[in-house]
Kinemage of the C-alpha trace (Angstrom):
@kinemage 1
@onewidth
@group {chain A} dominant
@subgroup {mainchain}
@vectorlist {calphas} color= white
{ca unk a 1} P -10.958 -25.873 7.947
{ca unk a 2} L -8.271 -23.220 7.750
{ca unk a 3} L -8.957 -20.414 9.464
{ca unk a 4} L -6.864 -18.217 7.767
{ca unk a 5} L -7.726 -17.567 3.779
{ca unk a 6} L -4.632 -16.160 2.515
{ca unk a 7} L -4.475 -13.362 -0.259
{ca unk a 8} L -1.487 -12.605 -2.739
{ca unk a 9} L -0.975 -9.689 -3.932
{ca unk a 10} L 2.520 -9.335 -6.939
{ca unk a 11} L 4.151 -6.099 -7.481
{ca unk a 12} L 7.461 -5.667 -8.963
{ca unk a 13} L 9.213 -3.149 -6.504
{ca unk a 14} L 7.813 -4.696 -3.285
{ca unk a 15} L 6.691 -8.212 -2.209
{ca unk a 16} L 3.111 -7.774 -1.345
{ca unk a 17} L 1.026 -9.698 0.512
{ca unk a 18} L -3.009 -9.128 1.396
{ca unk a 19} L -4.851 -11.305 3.993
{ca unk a 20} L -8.473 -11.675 4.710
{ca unk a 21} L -10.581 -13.141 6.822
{ca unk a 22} L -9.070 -13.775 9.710
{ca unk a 23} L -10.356 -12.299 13.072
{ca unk a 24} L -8.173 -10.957 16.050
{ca unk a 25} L -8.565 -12.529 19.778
{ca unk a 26} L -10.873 -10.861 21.582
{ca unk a 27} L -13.614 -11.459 24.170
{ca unk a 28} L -15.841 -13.110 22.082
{ca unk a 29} L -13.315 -15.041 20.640
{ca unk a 30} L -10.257 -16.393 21.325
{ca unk a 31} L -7.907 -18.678 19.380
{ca unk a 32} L -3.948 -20.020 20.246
{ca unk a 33} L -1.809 -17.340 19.524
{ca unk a 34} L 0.326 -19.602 18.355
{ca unk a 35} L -1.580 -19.915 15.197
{ca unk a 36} L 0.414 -18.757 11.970
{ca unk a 37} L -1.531 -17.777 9.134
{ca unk a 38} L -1.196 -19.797 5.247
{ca unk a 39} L 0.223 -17.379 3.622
{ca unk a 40} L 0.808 -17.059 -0.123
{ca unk a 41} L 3.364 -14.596 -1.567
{ca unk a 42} L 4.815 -13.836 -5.248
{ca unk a 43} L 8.667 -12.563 -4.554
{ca unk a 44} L 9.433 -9.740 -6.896
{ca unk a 45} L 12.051 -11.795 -8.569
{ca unk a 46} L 9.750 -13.767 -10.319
{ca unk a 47} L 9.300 -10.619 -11.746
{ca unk a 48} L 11.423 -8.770 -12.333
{ca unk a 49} L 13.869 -11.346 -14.600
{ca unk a 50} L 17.780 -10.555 -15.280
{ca unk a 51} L 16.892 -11.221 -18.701
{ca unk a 52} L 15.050 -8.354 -20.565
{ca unk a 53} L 17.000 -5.348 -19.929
{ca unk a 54} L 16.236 -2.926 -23.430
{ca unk a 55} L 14.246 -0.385 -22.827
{ca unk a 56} L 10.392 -0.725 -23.594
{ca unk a 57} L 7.092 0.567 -23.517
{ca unk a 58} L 5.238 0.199 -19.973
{ca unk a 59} L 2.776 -1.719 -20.783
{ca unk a 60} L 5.013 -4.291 -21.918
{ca unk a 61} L 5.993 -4.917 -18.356
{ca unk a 62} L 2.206 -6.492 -18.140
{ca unk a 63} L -0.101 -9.010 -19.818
{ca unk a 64} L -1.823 -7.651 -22.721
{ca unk a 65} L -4.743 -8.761 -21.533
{ca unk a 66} L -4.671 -7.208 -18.434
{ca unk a 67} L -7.922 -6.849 -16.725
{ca unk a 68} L -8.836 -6.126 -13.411
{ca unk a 69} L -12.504 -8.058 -13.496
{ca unk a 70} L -15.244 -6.671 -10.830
{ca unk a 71} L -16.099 -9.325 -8.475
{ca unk a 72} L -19.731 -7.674 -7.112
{ca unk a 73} L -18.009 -6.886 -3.963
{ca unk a 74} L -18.057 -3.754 -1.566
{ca unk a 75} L -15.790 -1.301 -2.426
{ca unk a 76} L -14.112 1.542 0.235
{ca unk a 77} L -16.400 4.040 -2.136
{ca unk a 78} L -18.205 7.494 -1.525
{ca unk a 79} L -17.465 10.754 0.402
{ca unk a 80} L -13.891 11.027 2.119
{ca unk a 81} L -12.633 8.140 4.121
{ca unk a 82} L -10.771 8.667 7.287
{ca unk a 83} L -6.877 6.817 7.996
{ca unk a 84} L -6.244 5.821 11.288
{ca unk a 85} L -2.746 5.761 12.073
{ca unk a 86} L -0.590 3.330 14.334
{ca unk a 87} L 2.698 4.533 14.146
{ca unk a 88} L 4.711 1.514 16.115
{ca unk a 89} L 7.867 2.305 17.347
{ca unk a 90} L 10.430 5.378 17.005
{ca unk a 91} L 8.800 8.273 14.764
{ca unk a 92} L 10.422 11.900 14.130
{ca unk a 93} L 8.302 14.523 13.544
{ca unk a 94} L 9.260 14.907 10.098
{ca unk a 95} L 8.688 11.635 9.433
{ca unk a 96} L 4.703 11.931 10.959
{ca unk a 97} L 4.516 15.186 8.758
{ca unk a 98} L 5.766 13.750 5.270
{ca unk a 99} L 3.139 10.880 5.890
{ca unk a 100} L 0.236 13.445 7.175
{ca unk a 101} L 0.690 15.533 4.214
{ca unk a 102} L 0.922 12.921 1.291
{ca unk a 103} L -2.538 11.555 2.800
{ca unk a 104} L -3.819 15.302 2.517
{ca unk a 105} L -2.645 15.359 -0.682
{ca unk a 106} L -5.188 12.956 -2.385
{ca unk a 107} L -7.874 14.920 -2.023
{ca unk a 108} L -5.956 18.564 -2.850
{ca unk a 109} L -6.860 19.237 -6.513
{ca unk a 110} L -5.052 22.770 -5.736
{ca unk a 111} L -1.495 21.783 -6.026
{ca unk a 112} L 0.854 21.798 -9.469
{ca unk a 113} L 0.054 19.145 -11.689
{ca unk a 114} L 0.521 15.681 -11.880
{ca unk a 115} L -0.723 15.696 -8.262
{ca unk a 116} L -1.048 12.869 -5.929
{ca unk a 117} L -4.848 13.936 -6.347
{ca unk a 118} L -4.928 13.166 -9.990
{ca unk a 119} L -3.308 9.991 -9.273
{ca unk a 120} L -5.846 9.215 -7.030
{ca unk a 121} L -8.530 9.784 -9.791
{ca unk a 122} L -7.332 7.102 -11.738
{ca unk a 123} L -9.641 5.372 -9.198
{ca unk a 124} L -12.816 6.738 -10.800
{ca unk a 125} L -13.065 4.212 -12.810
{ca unk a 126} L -13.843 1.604 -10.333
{ca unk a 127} L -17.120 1.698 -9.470
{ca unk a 128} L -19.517 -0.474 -7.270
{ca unk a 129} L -22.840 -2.514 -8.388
{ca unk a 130} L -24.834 0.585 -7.013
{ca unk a 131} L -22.436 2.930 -9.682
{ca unk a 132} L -20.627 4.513 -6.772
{ca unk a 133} L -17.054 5.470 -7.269
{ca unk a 134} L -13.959 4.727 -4.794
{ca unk a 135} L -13.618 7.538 -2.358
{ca unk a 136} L -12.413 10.913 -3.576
{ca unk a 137} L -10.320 11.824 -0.356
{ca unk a 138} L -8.848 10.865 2.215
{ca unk a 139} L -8.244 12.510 5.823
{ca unk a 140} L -6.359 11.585 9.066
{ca unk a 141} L -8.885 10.725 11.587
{ca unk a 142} L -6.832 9.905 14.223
{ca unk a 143} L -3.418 8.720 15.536
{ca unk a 144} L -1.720 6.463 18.135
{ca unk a 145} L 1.701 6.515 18.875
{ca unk a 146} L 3.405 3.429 20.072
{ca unk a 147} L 7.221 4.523 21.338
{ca unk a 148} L 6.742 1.644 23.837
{ca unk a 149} L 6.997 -0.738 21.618
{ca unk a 150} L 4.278 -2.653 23.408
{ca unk a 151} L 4.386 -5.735 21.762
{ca unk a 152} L 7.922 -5.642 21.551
{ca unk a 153} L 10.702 -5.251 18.614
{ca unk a 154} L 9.297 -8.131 16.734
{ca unk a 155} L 5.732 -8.585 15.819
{ca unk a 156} L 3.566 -11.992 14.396
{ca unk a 157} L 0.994 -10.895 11.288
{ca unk a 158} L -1.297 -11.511 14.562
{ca unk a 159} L 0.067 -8.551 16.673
{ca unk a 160} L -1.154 -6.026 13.436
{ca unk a 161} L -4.246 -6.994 13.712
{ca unk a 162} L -4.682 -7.181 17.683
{ca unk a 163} L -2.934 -3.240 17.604
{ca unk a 164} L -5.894 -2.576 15.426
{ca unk a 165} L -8.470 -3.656 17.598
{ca unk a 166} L -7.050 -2.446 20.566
{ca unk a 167} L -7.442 0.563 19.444
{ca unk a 168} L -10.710 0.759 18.868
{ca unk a 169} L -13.306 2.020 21.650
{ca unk a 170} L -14.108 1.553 24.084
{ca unk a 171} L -10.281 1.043 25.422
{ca unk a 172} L -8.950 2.946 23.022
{ca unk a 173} L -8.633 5.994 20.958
{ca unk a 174} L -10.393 5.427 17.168
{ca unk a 175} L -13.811 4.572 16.844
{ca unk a 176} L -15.098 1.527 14.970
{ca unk a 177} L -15.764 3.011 11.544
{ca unk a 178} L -16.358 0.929 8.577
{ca unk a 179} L -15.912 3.665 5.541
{ca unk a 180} L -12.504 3.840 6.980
{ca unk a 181} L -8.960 2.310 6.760
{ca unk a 182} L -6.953 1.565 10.136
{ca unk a 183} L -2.868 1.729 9.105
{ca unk a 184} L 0.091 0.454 11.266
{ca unk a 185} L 2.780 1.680 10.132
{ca unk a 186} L 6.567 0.384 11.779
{ca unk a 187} L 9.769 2.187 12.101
{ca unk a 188} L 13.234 0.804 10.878
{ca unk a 189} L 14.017 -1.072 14.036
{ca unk a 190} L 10.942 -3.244 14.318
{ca unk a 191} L 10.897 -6.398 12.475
{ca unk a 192} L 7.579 -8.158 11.907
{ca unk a 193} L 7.212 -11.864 10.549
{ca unk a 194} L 8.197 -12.408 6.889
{ca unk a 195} L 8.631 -8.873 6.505
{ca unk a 196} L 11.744 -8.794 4.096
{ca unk a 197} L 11.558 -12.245 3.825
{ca unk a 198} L 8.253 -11.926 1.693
{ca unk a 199} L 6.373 -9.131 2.268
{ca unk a 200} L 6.484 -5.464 2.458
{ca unk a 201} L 3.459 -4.752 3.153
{ca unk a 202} L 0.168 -6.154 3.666
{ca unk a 203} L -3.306 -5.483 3.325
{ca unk a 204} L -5.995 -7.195 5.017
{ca unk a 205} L -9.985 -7.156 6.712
{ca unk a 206} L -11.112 -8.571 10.017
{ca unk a 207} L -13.452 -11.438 10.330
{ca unk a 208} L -17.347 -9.694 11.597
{ca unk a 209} L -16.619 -9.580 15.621
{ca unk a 210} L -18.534 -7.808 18.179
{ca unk a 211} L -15.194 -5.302 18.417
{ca unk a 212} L -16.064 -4.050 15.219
{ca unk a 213} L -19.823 -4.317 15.540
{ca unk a 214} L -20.554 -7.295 13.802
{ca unk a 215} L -18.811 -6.158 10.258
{ca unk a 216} L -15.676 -6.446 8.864
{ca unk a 217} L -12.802 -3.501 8.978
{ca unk a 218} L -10.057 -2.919 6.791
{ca unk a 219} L -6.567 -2.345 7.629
{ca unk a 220} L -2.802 -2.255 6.574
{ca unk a 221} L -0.102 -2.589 7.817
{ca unk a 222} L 3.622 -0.868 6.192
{ca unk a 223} L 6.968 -1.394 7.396
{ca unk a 224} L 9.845 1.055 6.691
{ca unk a 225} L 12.637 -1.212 4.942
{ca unk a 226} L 15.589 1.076 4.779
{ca unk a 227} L 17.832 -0.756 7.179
{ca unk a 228} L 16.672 -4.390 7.084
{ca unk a 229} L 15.810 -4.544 3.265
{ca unk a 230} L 16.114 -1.513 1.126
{ca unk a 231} L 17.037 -3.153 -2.486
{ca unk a 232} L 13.820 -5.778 -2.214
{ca unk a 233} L 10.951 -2.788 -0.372
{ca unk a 234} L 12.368 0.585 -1.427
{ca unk a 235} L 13.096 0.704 -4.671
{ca unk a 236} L 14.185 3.066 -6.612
{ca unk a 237} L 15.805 4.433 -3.734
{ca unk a 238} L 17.574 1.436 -3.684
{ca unk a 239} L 19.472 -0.291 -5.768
{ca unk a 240} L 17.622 -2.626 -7.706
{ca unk a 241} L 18.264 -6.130 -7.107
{ca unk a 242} L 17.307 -7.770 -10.616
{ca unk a 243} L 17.531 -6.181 -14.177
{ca unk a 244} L 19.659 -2.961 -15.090
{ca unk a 245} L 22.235 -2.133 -12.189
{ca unk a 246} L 20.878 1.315 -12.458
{ca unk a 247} L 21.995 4.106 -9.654
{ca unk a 248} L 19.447 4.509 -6.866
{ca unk a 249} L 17.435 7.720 -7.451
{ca unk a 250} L 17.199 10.436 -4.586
{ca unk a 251} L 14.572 10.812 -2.545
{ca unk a 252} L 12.073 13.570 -2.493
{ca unk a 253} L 11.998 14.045 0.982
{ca unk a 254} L 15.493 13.513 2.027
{ca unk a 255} L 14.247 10.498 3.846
{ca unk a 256} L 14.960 7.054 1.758
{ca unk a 257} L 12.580 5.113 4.527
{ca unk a 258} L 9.610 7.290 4.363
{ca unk a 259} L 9.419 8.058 1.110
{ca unk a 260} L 9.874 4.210 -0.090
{ca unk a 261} L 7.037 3.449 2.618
{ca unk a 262} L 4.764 6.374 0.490
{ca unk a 263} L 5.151 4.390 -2.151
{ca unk a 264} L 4.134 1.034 -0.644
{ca unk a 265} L 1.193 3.071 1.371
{ca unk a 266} L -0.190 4.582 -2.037
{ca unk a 267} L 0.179 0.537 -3.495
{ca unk a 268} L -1.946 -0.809 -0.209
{ca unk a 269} L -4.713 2.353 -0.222
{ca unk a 270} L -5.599 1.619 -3.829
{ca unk a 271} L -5.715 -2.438 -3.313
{ca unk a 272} L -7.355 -1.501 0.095
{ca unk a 273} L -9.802 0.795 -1.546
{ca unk a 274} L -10.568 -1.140 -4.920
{ca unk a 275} L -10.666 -4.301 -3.305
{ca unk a 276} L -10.982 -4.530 0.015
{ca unk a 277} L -12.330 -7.803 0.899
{ca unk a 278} L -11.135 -9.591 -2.209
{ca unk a 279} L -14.170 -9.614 -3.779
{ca unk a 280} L -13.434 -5.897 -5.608
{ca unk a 281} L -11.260 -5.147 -8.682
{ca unk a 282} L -8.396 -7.700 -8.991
{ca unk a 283} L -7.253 -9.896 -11.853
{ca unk a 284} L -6.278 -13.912 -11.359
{ca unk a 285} L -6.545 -16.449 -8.674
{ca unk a 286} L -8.253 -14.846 -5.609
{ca unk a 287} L -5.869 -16.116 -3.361
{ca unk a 288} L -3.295 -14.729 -5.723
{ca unk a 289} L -4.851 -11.617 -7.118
{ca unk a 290} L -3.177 -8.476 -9.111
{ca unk a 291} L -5.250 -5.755 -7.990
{ca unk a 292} L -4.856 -1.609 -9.275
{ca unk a 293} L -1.228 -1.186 -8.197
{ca unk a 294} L 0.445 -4.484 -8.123
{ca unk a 295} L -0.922 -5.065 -11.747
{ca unk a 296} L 1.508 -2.202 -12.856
{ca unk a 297} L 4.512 -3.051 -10.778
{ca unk a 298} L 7.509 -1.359 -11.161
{ca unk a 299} L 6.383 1.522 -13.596
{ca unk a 300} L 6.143 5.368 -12.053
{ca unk a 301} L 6.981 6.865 -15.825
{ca unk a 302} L 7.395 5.974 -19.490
{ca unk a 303} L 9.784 3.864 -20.847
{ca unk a 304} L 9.997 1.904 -17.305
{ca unk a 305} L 11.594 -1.554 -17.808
{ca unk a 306} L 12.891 -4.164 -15.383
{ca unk a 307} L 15.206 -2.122 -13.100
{ca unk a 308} L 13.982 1.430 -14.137
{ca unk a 309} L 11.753 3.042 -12.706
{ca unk a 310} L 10.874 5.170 -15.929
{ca unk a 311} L 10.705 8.898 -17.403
{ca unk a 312} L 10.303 10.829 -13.920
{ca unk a 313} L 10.729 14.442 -13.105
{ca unk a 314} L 13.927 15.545 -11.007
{ca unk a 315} L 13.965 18.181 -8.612
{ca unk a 316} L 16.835 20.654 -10.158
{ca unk a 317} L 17.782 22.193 -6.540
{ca unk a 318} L 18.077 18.504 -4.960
{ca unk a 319} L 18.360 15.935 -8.138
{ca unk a 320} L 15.637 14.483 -6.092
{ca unk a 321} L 13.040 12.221 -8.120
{ca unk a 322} L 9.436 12.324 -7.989
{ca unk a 323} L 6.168 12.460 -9.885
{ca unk a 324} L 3.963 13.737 -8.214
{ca unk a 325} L 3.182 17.026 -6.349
{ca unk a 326} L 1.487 17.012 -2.769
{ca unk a 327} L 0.364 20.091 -0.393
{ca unk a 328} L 2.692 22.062 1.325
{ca unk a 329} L 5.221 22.104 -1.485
{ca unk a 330} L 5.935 18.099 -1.367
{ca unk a 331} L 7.019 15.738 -3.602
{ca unk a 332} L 6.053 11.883 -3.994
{ca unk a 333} L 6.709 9.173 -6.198
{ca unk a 334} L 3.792 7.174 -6.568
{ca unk a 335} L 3.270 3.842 -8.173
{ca unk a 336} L 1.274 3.634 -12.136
{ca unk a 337} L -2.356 2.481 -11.680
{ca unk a 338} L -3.865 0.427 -13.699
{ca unk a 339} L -6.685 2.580 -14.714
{ca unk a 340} L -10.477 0.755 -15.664
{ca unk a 341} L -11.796 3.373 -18.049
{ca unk a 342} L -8.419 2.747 -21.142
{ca unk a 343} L -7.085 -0.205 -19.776
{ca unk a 344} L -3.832 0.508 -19.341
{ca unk a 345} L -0.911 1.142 -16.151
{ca unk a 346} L -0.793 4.966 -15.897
{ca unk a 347} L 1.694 7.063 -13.900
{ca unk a 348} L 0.878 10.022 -12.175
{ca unk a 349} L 0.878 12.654 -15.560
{ca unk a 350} L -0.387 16.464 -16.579
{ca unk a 351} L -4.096 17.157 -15.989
């Protein structure tokens, strides 16, 4: 039997990929590190086609029949869930701040509208068999900071996970907590296996293990694409690679990198959140699903079509694009979530 149960997750902008099941070495239980996982990934150019190129509605960019079925399964839901971050490799400051403050920013309902925090409510809708809604907030619970690289420039799918549970107590610094999501994020110069090749970023759970006291935890892992792969994991601020040859848009925060990892963070905390264990919210084969922000690839504003992002607001003292505000006077663009309660892929909007 495989011991690997490999997860797809398609998105326009980004090649996805979520993995479950699989448990890390530890004491309890080793395995040949060696191993490489079956993996299953849907590269965006299957769908984003040349073809196709008028402009049209959003929700022409997915099925009609889009739904994201309910699969009786635990969702990340209630109260505020904490984020503990891995950042692997070479982090500025700025960089740590424009992450820190977009994840304060789902829960900040005090900042111009559309928000990241109205984004994030799009998530009410998914609800658990006990009627208990995805988590409201989110909050920094902790963070590790790997300059050493120490598990060197290139990491196996593998090395995410053991990072994870190395961190945990009680060697080190995060404690096992299961309303929680643990997120490695990796800096320009560290290449990780497929990454660019077929993934962006990935979303996955650990097997029960006495690490993580006997349940499963959930974790993510982002890469920042700017140098090894910015048309295929940072679009818009890239060129696109398929459709319209449009001009790359500006970046909020003056940082192309960062802010095209935001938006592949905001697509793994809503797949994380809404279906954690593939067994939540997701639409088609379970080893293949579309889940709340893959099923609405490629659309952050009306009139998106293959190639364009859409109808977004533009900063008028940098030309920078965004649409979303966050706390401490930031700006985000955050992918459209499909949203349960009209059935449709919604953008950040007005509140």
């Amino acid at each position: 039997m495989d011991r690997w149960r490999g997860v797809r997750s398609t998105v326009l902008i980004m090649i996805i990929c979520t993995l479950h099941g699989y448990s890390a070495g530890s004491a309890q239980q080793k395995r040949n590190p060696n191993d490489k996982p079956k993996l299953q990934f849907h590269d965006r150019k299957l769908l984003n086609p040349k073809l196709n190129t008028g402009k049209v509605d959003p929700q022409a960019l997915v099925n009609d029949s889009l739904i994201l079925t309910y699969h009786n399964g635990p969702l990340l839901a209630g109260g505020t869930a904490k984020l503990y971050l891995i950042l692997y490799g070479n982090w500025s400051s700025t960089q740590r701040e424009i992450v820190y403050d977009f994840i304060s920013s789902i829960g900040a309902h005090d900042v111009p509208s559309p928000s990241v925090a109205s984004w994030w409510s799009l998530t009410k809708g998914y609800t658990d068999t006990a009627g208990s809604i995805v988590t409201e907030a989110m909050e920094v619970g902790g963070e590790m900071y790997d300059s050493t690289y120490s598990l060197g420039s290139y990491l196996r799918v593998i090395d995410i996970e053991n990072l994870v549970l190395s961190s945990l107590h009680p060697n080190g610094v995060f404690p096992t907590n299961h309303h929680a999501v643990y997120v490695v994020l990796t800096s320009p110069d560290v290449k990780v296996q497929d990454f660019c090749k077929s993934q962006c970023a990935s979303h996955f759970a650990t097997k029960p293990l006495d690490a993580t006291d006997g349940r499963q935890l959930i974790y993510t892992w982002i890469g920042n694409a700017v140098d090894q792969c910015p048309k295929k994991c940072i679009w818009p601020f890239a060129p696109a690679e398929f459709g319209d040859a449009a001009p790359a848009l500006i970046p909020p925060n003056g940082d192309a990198g960062i802010d095209g990892m935001i938006i592949n963070i905001a697509v793994m905390l809503s797949g994380a959140a809404t279906n954690p264990f593939n067994s939540g919210y997701y639409q088609g084969d379970g080893g293949a699903p579309l889940e709340a922000a893959t099923a609405c690839a490629g659309i952050f504003g009306k009139g998106a079509y293959p190639g364009h992002p859409g109808d977004v607001l533009v900063d008028q003292s940098t030309g920078a694009s965004f649409n979303a505000h966050g706390v401490n006077g930031r700006k985000y663009l955050l992918p459209a979530l499909w949203n349960p309660l009209d059935l449709q892929c919604t953008p950040p909007q007005n509140v």
